[in-house]
Every structure is written in C-alpha cells, then in structure tokens.
VOBA-233034 format. One record per residue (C-alpha): x negated, y negated, z. Coordinates in steps of 0.05 Angstrom, whole numbers, padded with zeros to 5 digits, always signed. Layout:
XYZ
...
This chain:
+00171+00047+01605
+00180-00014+01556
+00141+00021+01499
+00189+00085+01499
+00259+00036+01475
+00209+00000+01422
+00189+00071+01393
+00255+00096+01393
+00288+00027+01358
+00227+00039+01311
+00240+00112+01297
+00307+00086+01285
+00294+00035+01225
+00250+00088+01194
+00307+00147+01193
+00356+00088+01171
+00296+00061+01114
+00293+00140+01104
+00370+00135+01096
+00370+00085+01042
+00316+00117+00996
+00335+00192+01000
+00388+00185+00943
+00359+00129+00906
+00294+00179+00899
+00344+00246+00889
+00369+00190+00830
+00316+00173+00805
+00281+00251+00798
+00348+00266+00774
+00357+00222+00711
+00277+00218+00699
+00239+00275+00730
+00287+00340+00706
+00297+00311+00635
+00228+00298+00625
+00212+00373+00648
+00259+00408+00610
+00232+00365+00546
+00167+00396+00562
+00191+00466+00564
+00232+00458+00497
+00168+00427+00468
+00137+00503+00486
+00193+00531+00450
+00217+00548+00384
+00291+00523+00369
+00310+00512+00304
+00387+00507+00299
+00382+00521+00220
+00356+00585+00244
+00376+00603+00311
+00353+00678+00298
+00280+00658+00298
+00283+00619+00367
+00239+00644+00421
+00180+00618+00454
+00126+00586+00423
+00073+00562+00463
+00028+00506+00438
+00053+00529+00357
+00097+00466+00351
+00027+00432+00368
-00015+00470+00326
+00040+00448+00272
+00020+00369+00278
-00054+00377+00253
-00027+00397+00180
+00034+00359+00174
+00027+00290+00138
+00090+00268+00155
+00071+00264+00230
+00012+00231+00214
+00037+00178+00183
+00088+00164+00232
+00024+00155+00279
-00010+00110+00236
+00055+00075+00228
+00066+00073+00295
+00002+00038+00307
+00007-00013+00251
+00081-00030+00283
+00061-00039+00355
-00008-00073+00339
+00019-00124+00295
+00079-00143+00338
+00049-00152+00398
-00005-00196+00366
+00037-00233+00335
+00093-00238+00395
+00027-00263+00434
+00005-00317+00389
+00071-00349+00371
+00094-00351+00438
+00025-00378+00462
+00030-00430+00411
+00103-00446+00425
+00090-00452+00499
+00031-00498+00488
+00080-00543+00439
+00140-00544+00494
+00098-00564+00543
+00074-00626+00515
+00159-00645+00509
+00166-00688+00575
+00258-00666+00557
+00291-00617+00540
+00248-00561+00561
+00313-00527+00605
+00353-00528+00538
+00294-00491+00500
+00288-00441+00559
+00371-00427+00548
+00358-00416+00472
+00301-00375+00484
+00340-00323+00529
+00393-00308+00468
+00350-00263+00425
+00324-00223+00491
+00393-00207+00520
+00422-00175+00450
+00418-00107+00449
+00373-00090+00391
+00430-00048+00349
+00461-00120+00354
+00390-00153+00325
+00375-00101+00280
+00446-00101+00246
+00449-00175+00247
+00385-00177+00205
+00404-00126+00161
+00466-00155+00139
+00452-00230+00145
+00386-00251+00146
+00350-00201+00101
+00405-00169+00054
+00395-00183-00022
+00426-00234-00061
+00460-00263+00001
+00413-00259+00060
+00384-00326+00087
+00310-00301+00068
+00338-00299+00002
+00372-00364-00011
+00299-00389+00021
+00261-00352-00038
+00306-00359-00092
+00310-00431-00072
+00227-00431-00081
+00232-00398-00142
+00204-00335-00116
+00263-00292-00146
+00299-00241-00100
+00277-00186-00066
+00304-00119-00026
+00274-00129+00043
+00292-00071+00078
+00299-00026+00015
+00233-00045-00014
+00177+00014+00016
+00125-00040+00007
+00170-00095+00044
+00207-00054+00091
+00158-00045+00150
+00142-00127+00148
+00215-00131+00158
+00220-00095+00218
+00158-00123+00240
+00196-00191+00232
+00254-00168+00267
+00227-00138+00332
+00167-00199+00330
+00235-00245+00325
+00268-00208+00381
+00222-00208+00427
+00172-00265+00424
+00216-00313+00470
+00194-00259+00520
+00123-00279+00518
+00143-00344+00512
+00169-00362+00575
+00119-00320+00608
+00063-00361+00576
+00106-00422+00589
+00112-00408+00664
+00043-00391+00679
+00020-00452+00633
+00064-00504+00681
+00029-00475+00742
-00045-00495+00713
-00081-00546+00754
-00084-00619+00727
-00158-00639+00760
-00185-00579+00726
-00169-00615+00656
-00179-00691+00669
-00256-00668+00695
-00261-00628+00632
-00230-00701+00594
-00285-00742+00632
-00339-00693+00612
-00314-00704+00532
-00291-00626+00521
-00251-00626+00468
-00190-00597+00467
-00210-00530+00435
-00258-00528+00488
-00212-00540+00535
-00164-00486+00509
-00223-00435+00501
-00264-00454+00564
-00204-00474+00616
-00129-00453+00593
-00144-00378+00565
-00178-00352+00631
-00130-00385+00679
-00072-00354+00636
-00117-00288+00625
-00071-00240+00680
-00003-00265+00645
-00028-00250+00575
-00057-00187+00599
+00014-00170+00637
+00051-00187+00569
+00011-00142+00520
+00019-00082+00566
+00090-00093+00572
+00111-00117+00502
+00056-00052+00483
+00100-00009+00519
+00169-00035+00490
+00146-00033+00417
+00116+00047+00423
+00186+00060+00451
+00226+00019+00386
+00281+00052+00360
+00355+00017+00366
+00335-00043+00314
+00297-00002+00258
+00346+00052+00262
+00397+00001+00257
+00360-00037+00200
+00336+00022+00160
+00346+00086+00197
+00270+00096+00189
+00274+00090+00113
+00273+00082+00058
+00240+00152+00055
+00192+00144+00104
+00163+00067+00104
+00190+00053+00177
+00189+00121+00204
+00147+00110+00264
+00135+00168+00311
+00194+00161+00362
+00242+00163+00293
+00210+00216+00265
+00224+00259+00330
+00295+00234+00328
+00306+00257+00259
+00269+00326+00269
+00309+00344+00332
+00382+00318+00313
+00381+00314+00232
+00341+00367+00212
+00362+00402+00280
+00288+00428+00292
+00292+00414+00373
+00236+00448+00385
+00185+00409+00339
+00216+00347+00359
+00222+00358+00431
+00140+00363+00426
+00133+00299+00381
+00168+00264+00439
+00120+00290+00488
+00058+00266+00437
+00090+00199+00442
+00099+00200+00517
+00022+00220+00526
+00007+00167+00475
+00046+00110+00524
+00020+00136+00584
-00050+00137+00562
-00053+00064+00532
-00018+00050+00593
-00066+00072+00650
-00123+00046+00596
-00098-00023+00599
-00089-00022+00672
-00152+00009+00687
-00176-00053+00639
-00145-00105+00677
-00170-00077+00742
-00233-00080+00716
-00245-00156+00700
C-alpha cells in the first residue's frame, strides 16, 4: 500500500516536469524547426521577385546552379579563409594572453572586466566602430600608426587586397577575449605538483608547455575551436556593417552572398538554397569535430 502514494506523487512531478517543457519545446520548434523547413522548401523552388512570372518549382536546379557559378565559389573559399584564420588566430592570442595574465600575481579581476567589453557589443556596434574609427583613411587610428611609421596611408576596408585582413582583424578583435578567459580558467585549475616534478626533472619550459599544459588544457581548446568555428561560419552583423560584403566581392563570404541574392537582387529562391549549403556546411564540421573529440 506505501508504494501506490510514491507512484502517484511520482507520476505527479513527471506530468508537472511534462508541464514545464511542453511550451518551451512548442517554442523552440516554432522559432527553429518551421523556419528552417520552409527554408528548405523555398530552396526547392524558383522565386525570383524580378520575375515573378517564371516562379514555380524547381527541384534541385538552384543546386545544379552552384557548380558553374564563380561567385558562389568564391564566397566558399572566402568563407574558409575567414573562419580558418580567425579561429587560429583567436586561439593563439588568447592562449598566449592567458599564459601572460597568469603569471600577474594583481590585477587579474580588472583584466577579466576589460576583457568582457568587446564580447558584450553587438557586432553592428564593433563593426561600425572599426569602420569609422579605427580603420577609416586619413583619420583612423591604424592610420595615424602608419603614417606615423612612415608607411603612408592606406584604405583598409576599401582596398580588395586589404579588406578581408580587416575584417579578419575585426571579428579576431571581437572575439578573442572569448578564448581568453576560457584558456585562462582552465589554465588556473592546472595542478601545481605536476609542474614542480617536471622543474626537478630540468624540463624546460617549452617542454613543459608542449609535454604538460597543452594536454591538460586539450578539452577547453577543443571546446573553443568548435564554438568560435561555429560563430565565424555564421558572421554577418560586423562585415556587413564594415563593408557590406564589399568592395565588389573581397568580403563576400557565403552567408553574405545569400543575403544579397535573396533580399538585393530579390532571387529568394537561389538564396534560400545557399543558406541551406551553409547550414550543411556548419552541421557537418560540427558533428566532425565532435565525433573528433569523442574520439581522443
């Protein structure tokens, strides 16, 4: 007789638990799930607003399509070098960084704080702020810095050849206090026997870096390339902000291109289905790094 009023007070907390998720999860398909559906169906279709007589279905045609248009791919390869080279370079500054704050005995709370500021802009903020202060001609702090070391003045974000290291700069800027504190966390949490045996036993201290400190940190580096990977395939705000993908095409990576397909040249169809390359793109570096990490 006891064990019928425990398995109705447990029935009980799993209709209320049952309660409490329904309309989170109706939500969540809501503002995910549908949209991402009915971007797959427009992908199938063809809906060009500058010629709304011609729309129809399409099947895999705005596919086909990609293979021969150059502009596409080099939005991919643009893509790549974007979200390679900032997430390299997010992960060696802020490696570097952490490893230089954590030999300061004071002051590390205040250089937390100032860390924080360029994460919690929003990146039309960031890129707008380096467009107009940091990297604009004449004016622009990179310039005084240049013209200062005699090495003239130049048009950063209106230069083809200079425009994609600019954005680099700004979303490496934005963004590398992210994997610094990270680093910094899971460097403060690394055994101290581990590295006076390795001092007794005369390692060195690249030794001790390569040997000791990189595998212990190994799952928080891992953690931060996945999820700074993931952020920089899904950039937009900042270059649009900075450049709006130009000049021409230098910063045009792939999620701009399908922004200006769909709502400038008002080809929804085609652009609908170079947001869905994207999204298979992130979801398959995504379950490869995971399956990575699982792995070792």
């Amino acid at each position: 007789m006891a064990t019928r009023p425990a398995r109705s007070l447990a029935a009980q907390e799993r209709r209320f638990a049952l309660a409490l998720l329904v309309p989170a999860l109706v939500v969540l398909l809501v503002t995910t799930t549908v949209p991402l559906v009915y971007l797959a169906w427009t992908s199938l279709m063809r809906l060009d607003l500058a010629m709304a007589y011609l729309s129809g279905f399409a099947g895999l045609d705005n596919y086909v399509k990609m293979g021969s248009d150059p502009r596409f791919w080099n939005s991919l390869v643009l893509t790549g070098i974007y979200t390679a080279s900032t997430v390299i370079l997010q992960v060696v500054i802020g490696l570097a960084l952490a490893l230089l704050v954590l030999q300061i005995p004071r002051g590390q709370a205040l250089l937390r704080v100032g860390a924080i500021l360029p994460i919690v802009l929003a990146p039309v903020v960031v890129g707008l702020f380096w467009r107009t202060l940091v990297l604009a001609p004449d004016f622009g702090l990179v310039d005084l810095v240049t013209r200062s070391l005699g090495l003239g003045s130049h048009n950063w974000l209106g230069d083809p050849d200079l425009a994609l290291i600019s954005v680099i700069a700004i979303h490496t800027w934005q963004w590398t206090p992210f994997a610094f504190l990270v680093l910094l966390a899971s460097l403060a949490t690394l055994p101290p026997d581990v590295y006076e045996a390795a001092r007794l036993d005369r390692a060195s201290a690249w030794q001790r870096f390569r040997h000791i400190t990189l595998p212990l940190i190994r799952p928080a580096v891992v953690m931060v390339v996945i999820l700074r990977t993931m952020t920089a395939l899904s950039a937009f705000a900042a270059i649009f902000a900075a450049t709006g993908g130009g000049p021409g095409s230098a910063t045009e990576i792939l999620n701009l291109y399908a922004y200006r397909t769909s709502f400038t040249e008002l080809n929804l169809g085609y652009g609908s289905s170079l947001a869905m390359v994207l999204l298979a793109i992130t979801l398959a570096i995504s379950f490869l790094m995971f399956r990575l990490r699982r792995a070792r």
